[in-house]
N, C-alpha and C positions, 0 to 999 in steps of 0.2 A: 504539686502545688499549682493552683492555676496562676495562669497569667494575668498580670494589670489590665486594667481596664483599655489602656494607650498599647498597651503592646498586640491584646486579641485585636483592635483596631487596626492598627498595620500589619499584620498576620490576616487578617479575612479578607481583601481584595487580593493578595497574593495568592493565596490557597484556591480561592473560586477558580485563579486562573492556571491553577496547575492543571487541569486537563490539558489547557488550551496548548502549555509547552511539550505536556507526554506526547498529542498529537501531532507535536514540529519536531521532536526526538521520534516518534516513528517514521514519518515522512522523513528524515535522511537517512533514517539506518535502510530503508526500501531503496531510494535512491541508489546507495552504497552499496548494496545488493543487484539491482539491476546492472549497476556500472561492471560488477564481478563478472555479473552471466552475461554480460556483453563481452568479455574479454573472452570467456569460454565460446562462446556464440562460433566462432568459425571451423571447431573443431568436433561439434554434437549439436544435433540435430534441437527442435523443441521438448518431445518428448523426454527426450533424457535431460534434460537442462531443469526439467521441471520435476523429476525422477531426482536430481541429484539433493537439488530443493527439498524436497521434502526428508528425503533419507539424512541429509546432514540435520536438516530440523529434528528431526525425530531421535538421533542420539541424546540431540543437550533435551529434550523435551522429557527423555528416558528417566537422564536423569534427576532433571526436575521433581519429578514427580517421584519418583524414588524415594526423594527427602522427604516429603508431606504427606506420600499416600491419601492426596485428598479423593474421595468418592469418587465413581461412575455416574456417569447422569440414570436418572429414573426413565424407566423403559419407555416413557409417553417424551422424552426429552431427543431421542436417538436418530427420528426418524428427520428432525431439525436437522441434527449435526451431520449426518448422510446427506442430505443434501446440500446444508452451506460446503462441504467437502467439497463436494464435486464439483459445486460453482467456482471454488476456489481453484481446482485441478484446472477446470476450463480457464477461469481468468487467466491463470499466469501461463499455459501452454500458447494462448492464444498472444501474449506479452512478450513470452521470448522470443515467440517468429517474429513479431517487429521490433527487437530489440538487435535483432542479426541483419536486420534492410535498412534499419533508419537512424542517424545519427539519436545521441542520447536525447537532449533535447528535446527532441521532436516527436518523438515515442511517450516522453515523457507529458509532453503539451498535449497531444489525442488523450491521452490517460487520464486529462484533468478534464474531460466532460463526464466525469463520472461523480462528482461534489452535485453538479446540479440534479442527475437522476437520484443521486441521496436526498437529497432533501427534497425531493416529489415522491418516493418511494417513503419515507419517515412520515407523509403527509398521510399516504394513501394505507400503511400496514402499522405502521407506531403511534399515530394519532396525533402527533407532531405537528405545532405550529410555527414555524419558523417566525420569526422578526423582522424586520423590513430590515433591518441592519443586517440580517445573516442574509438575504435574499440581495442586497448591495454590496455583498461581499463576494457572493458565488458571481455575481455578475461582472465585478470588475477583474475576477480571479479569471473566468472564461472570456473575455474578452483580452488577459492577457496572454492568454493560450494559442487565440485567435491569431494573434498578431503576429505571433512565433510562425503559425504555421502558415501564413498565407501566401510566402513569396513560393512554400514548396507544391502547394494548390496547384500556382500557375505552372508548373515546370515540371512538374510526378511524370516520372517511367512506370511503366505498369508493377514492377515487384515492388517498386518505393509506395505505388498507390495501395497496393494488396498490404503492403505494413500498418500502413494509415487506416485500412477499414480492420484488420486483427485489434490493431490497438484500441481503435473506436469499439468494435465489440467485448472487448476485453473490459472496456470502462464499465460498460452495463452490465455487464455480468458481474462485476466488481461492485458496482451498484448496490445487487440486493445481495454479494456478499455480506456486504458493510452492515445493510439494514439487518439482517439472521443474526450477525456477530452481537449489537445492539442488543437484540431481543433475546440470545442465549446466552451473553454478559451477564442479564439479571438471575440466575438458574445456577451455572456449575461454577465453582471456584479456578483459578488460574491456570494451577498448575495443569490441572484435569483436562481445561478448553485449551491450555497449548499444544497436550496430550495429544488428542481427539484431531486436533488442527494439522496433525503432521502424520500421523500413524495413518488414518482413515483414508488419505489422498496416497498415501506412500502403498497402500494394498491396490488400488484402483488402477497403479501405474504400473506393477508390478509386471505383469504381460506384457503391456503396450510396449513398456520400455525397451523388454529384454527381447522382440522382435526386432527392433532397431538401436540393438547396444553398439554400440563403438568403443574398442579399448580403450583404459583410462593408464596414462602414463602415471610414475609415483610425483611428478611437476607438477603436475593439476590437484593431489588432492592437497595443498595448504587454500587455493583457491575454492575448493568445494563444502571446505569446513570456515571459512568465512563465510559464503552463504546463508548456510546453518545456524551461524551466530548474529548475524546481522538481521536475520527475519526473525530470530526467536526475541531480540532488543525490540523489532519492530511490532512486533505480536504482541507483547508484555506490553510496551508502551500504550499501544491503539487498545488495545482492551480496557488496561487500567481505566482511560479516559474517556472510555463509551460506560465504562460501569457511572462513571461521575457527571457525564454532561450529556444531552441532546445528541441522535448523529448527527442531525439539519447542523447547529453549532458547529460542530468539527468540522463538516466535509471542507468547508473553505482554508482550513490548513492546509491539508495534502498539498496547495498551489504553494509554498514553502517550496517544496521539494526543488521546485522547476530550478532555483538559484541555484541546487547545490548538482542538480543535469546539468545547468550550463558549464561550472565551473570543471566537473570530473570530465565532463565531455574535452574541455580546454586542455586540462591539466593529461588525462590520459590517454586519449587517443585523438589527440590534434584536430580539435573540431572549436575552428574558431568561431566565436559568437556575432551576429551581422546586428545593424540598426536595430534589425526587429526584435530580434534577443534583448537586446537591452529594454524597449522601449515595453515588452512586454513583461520583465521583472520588475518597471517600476509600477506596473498595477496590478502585479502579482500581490507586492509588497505593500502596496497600499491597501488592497482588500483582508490580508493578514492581518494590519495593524489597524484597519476598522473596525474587525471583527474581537482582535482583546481589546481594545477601549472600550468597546458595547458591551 
């Protein structure tokens, strides 16, 4: 039966902005995941961190896909998915070496120059025009990025510095992940792309990893199968909400995340937050909350 005229009414501004929330539910379950392989971080190297990543991805991915047996991509669709892989293997290898040098936070905040090359990149390959409201949003989101990370600017030892450029390059590489995912969103169903997303990077690593394997105690793996779970909530999330909106729109959520760095950063390994932390979530939050009112 459909719905009254009054009820599709207050239903339709909420539903438009259900991407905008999938996008604030993926940015913490990523979060929540970095905080994981931060805790691993002292005991395995990048390599394997990013190995573990995908291998725990690629079980719940298994069985995802199990259920629905949805299709393979068509052979002209493959050579996409080969490569967002491996941009994706690079991001996050490139992510946990500065997740192991730099408090969360702060790894966190370099990560977030990567909304603005989204939405130059949406500009330049998806044909995407962003809003002056999304362009006011990435602006106040990386300014509050900025401000997190400026007192570390002044004061960087050289391997805190090497984390800060990993993390920086990680963004842009993270970059035209986002834009691929975007553009292969519209193409293969979920189950398929979450498939493709864990198995394809899980083969690439295969070598690298087991050249620099380090034993894994039976402690660590409730921690490695959290990873698994919290990327696949993240993956589902971010996809759903690139099938439904703009990436230019989204990229200024990800700056969500930064609140729930500072808090895990606080809560789990005693990284108390200074002025700037603070002063930089409230224009995290304010370009968040620009961006759902627009």
């Amino acid at each position: 039966m459909p719905l009254p005229a009054s009820g599709a009414r207050w239903l339709a501004p909420r539903w438009a902005a259900a991407p905008v929330w999938a996008a604030a539910l993926a940015a913490a379950s990523f979060i929540s995941m970095d905080a994981t392989i931060k805790g691993l971080a002292p005991r395995y190297g990048a390599t394997q961190l990013t190995f573990f990543r995908f291998a725990s991805g690629a079980v719940i991915a298994l069985a995802i896909w199990a259920l629905w047996r949805t299709p393979m991509p068509s052979a002209r669709q493959w050579r996409m998915h080969l490569l967002r892989s491996a941009l994706l293997m690079v991001t996050l290898g490139l992510y946990f070496h500065a997740l192991s040098v730099l408090d969360l936070a702060q790894a966190v905040a370099m990560g977030y120059t990567a909304p603005i090359f989204i939405s130059l990149l949406a500009m330049l390959f998806l044909r995407e025009r962003p809003s002056r409201w999304v362009w006011a949003a990435s602006a106040l989101g990386l300014a509050g990025a900025a401000t997190a990370m400026w007192p570390e600017l002044e004061q960087t030892s050289r391997p805190r510095l090497t984390g800060l450029l990993y993390a920086g390059l990680s963004a842009v590489s993270f970059a035209f992940v986002m834009v691929l995912t975007r553009r292969q969103a519209q193409h293969d169903t979920l189950p398929t792309f979450l498939l493709l997303q864990n198995v394809l990077p899980l083969a690439m690593l295969a070598l690298p990893a087991a050249a620099w394997w380090q034993p894994v105690p039976a402690s660590d793996w409730p921690a490695i199968a959290a990873v698994g779970v919290l990327a696949s909530v993240g993956l589902c999330a971010i996809t759903w909400a690139l099938r439904h909106m703009e990436a230019s729109r989204l990229a200024p959520v990800e700056y969500s995340g930064f609140l729930w760095a500072a808090l895990i950063g606080y809560v789990g390994f005693g990284e108390i937050p200074s002025i700037h932390t603070a002063g930089s979530a409230v224009l995290i939050v304010a370009g968040c909350l620009l961006l759902v009112r627009r």
